[in-house]
C-alpha positions, 0 to 999 in steps of 0.5 A: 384457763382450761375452760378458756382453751375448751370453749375456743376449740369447740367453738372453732372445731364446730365452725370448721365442721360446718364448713366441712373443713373436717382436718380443721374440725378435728385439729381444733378438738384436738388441741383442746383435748390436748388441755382436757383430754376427758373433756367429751364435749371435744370428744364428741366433735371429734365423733361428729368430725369423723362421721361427716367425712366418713371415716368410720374407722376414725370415730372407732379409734376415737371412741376407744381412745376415749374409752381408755381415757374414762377407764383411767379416771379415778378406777373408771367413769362411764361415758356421759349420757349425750355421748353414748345417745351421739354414738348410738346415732353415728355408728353403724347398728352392728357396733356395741356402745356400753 
């Protein structure tokens, strides 16, 4: 069922982004980070939404929060490979992503 609920939010999510209805981008990640909160595929169209309405300090919040959310998994993760080469696109070059 999780995986269901993942697939409709990121598939509605990239579909609002496209038609620059970022609120309707960011509201369908959200509910499906609501069902997997480390998903960071939903994780990233929240990035992707934020940056296309340029609301860099969003995507920071963003990034953080899910910074929180690797930290608290099974004593820390890191962030997946095609999330950190995504931020090191869509953040300004004077921010640190590890």
């Amino acid at each position: 069922m999780v995986s269901a609920i993942t697939d409709v939010a990121y598939e509605l999510s990239t579909r609002r982004r496209e038609a620059a209805d970022y609120a309707g981008a960011l509201w369908a990640a959200h509910q499906g980070l609501l069902a997997a909160e480390e998903n960071e595929l939903l994780h990233r169209q929240v990035f992707l939404a934020h940056h296309a309405a340029g609301d860099v300090d969003a995507l920071r919040e963003a990034v953080a929060r899910l910074a929180r959310i690797n930290e608290g998994l099974g004593g820390g993760v890191d962030m997946e490979a095609e999330t950190a080469q995504l931020l090191r696109t869509l953040l300004p070059r004077t921010t640190v992503v590890r």
